[in-house]
N, C-alpha and C positions, 0 to 999 in steps of 0.2 A: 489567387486561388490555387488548390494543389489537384490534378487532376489525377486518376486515374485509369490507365489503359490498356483494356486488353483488347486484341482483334485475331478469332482465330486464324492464321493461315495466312499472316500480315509478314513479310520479309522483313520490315524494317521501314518500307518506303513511308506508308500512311504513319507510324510514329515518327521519322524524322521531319516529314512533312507538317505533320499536325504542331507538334514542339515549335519549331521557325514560326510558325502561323500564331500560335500562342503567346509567343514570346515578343511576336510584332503586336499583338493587341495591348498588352502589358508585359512590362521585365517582370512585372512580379508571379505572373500567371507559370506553374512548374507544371509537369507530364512525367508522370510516373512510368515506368515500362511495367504493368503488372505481369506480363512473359517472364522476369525475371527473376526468380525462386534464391537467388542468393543475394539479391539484394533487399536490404533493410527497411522494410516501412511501416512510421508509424500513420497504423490506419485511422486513428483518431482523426488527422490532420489532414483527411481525404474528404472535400470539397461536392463533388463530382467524379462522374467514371463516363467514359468513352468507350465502349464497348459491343462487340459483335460475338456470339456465343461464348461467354464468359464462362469457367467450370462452376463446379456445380457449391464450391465456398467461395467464390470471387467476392462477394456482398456480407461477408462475415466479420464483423466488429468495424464497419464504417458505419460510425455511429453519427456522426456527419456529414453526412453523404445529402444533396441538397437535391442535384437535378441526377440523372441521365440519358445521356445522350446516346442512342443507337445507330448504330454505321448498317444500317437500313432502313428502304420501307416498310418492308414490313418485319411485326414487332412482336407475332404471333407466339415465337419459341422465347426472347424475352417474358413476356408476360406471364409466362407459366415459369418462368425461374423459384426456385425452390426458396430460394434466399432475398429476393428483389423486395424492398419494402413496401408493402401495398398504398403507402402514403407519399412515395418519393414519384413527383413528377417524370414522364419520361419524352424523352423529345426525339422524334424522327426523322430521318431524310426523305426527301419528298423527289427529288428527280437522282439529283448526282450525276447526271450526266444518262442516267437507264430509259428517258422519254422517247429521246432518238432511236438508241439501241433496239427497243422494244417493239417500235413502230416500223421500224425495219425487220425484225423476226415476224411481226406478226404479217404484214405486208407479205413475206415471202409466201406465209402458210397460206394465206388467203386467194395470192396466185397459182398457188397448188393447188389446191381447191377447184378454184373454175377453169384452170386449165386443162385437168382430168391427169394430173400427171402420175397419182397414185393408180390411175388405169396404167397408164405407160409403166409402173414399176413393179407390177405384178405380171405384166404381159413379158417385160424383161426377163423375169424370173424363169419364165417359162418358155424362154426362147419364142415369143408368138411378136408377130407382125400385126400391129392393127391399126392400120390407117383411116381414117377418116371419121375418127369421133367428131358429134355433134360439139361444135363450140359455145359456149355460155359466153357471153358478153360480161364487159362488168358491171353495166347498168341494172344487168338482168340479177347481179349477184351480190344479196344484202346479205351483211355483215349485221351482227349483233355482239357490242360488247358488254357482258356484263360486271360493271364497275364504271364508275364517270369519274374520278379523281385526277390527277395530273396524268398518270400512265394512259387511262383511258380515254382523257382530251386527246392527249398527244397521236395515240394510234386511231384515234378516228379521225382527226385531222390528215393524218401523210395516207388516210385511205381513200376522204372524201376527192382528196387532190387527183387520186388517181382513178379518180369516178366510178368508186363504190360507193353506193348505197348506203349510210352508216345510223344504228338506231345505237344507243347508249341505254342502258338499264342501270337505276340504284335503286335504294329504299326510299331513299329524299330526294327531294327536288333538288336540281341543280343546274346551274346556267354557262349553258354549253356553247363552242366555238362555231361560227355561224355555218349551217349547210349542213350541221350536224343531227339528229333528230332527239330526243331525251325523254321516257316515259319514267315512272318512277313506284313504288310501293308495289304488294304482292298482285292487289287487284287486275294491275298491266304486263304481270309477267305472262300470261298466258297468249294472249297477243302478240308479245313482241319474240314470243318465243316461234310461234306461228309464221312467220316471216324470216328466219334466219337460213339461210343458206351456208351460211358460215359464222357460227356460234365460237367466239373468243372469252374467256375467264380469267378478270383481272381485277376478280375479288379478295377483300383481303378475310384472313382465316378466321371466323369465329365461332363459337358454338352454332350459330344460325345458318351459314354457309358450310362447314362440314360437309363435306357428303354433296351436295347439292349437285355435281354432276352425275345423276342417276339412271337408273329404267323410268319415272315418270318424270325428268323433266328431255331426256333423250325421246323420247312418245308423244309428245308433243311441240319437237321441231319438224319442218319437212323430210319426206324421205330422201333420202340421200344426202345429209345434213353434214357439213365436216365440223371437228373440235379441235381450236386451239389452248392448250391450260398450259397460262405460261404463269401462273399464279401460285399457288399452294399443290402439291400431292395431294393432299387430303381433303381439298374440294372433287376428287374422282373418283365413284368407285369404280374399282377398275374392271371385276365381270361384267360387270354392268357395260362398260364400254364395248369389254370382247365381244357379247352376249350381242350388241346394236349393230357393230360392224358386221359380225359373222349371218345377223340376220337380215341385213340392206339397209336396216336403217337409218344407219349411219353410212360415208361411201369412206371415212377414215380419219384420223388425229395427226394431230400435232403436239406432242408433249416434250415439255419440257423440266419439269418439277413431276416429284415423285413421294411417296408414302414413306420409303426409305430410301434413302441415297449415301452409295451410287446405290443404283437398279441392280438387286441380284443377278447374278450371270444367266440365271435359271428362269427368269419372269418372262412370261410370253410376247411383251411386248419387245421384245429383241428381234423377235425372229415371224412378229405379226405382218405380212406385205404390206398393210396397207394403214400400217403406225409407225411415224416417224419420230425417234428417239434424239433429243440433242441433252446434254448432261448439266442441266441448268447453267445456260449460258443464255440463255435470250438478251439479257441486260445486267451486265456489270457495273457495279459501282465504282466508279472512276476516282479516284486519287485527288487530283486538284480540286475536283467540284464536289466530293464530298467533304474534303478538307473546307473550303468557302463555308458551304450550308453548314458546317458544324459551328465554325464561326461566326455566323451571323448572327443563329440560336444565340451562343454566347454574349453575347455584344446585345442582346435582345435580352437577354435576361440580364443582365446588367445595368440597362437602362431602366429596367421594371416592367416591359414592353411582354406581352402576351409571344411567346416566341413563336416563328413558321413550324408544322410539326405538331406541333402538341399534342401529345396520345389523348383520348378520351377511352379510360380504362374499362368504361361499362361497353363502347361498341366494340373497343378490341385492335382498334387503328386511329 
């Protein structure tokens, strides 16, 4: 099979890696560099494509083009590709190595949270001393994450461990890692929103979720509520956010994904005390294990085998 690959912002590693990994499944399997503008290809003869933000003709005269494969989980800027054919299978990564990663940002945030630290870093600001905040336990302090997939097994697992509280929200049922709690459909979100002390978003993008971090679903967590979006920019509106903090609310964020990125120099959440900025790094996709997962897909569809990943194009992931 003749693959094609593009990966924005790839040095080299993930294409020499992927090639080796290709070429151990079959001699015959090729990897195209699509980075390469002077080299020659005929795109007829293009199998497959490997890619992460592809430009906006990548998909232009691969008239054979059978699967693709996405060097993410999520698939949300894919799927609105201009050129993607609406009948071409597309396959996802599902960890990569970003479960840990993830569960460790989100862990931090969460400690932040019940620790009162974003007290302490407004109090800094201001040169003020303030000793003897009331401490939350972490018994006392539920966590709600909204999405149950691998990411959000994963972070409510390394939270349960560390004796929080953990309830999981989707739209469907799903059967969760034990100690974990799991409600599901729109009927439970008002509930479960009702309880979150520390509300985490690890939705993935779709018309339906848009927006979804707002003034009425912020109104209906408790006061003093913190937010982790380590998901999409565009599940947050973001006055809406300023608007919940500035008014107690909320007692402050975590964000890490943005509407555009980078974050203009100008955006308030720079310079908000009690909004904490990291530059989408919560969980990177790792080299080795997303090279694996891409090969496995492979090897899965090869056999005729329903492959790990598989986009379902009407929910969006």
């Amino acid at each position: 099979m003749n693959f094609l690959f593009y990966c924005q912002g790839d040095n080299g590693q993930m294409l020499s890696a992927l090639r080796t990994a290709l070429q151990g499944v079959s001699p015959s399997h090729t990897l195209i560099n699509g980075h390469d503008d002077s080299l020659p290809i005929d795109r007829s003869c293009v199998d497959a494509a490997i890619v992460w933000q592809p430009p906006e003709k990548f998909f232009d005269d691969l008239v054979n083009l059978k699967h693709v494969y996405a060097m993410a989980a999520g698939v949300d800027q894919l799927l609105k590709h201009p050129g993607l054919p609406v009948c071409t299978p597309v396959i996802r990564l599902q960890d990569a190595g970003m479960a840990t990663q993830m569960a460790e940002y989100v862990l931090y945030g969460t400690l932040r949270a019940q620790r009162n630290f974003h007290e302490f870093d407004v109090a800094q600001r201001q040169s003020r001393w303030i000793h003897g905040l009331p401490v939350r336990h972490s018994a006392d302090t539920h966590v709600g994450i909204l999405g149950a997939g691998i990411l959000g097994a994963a972070v409510a697992s390394r939270l349960k461990i560390n004796d929080f509280p953990v309830t999981c929200w989707s739209r469907g049922p799903r059967v969760m890692n034990e100690g974990v709690s799991h409600v599901h459909g729109d009927d439970a979100l008002p509930g479960f929103l009702a309880q979150c002390n520390v509300l985490v978003c690890l939705l993935a993008l779709t018309d339906s979720t848009r927006g979804v971090l707002d003034n009425k679903l912020f109104s209906q967590l408790p006061s003093g509520a913190f937010i982790i979006n380590c998901a999409r920019g565009q599940h947050l509106v973001d006055v809406d956010l300023l608007n919940a903090i500035d008014e107690g609310q909320l007692s402050g964020a975590l964000l890490d994904v943005f509407h555009h990125e980078p974050l203009a120099d100008n955006h308030p959440f720079w310079t908000h005390p009690r909004i904490v900025v990291t530059p989408h790094e919560a969980a990177r996709s790792l080299v080795d294990e997303s090279v694996a997962q891409i090969i496995r897909s492979v090897s899965q569809v090869q056999a005729g085998d329903l492959p790990d990943g598989l986009v379902d194009r009407l929910r969006g992931y």
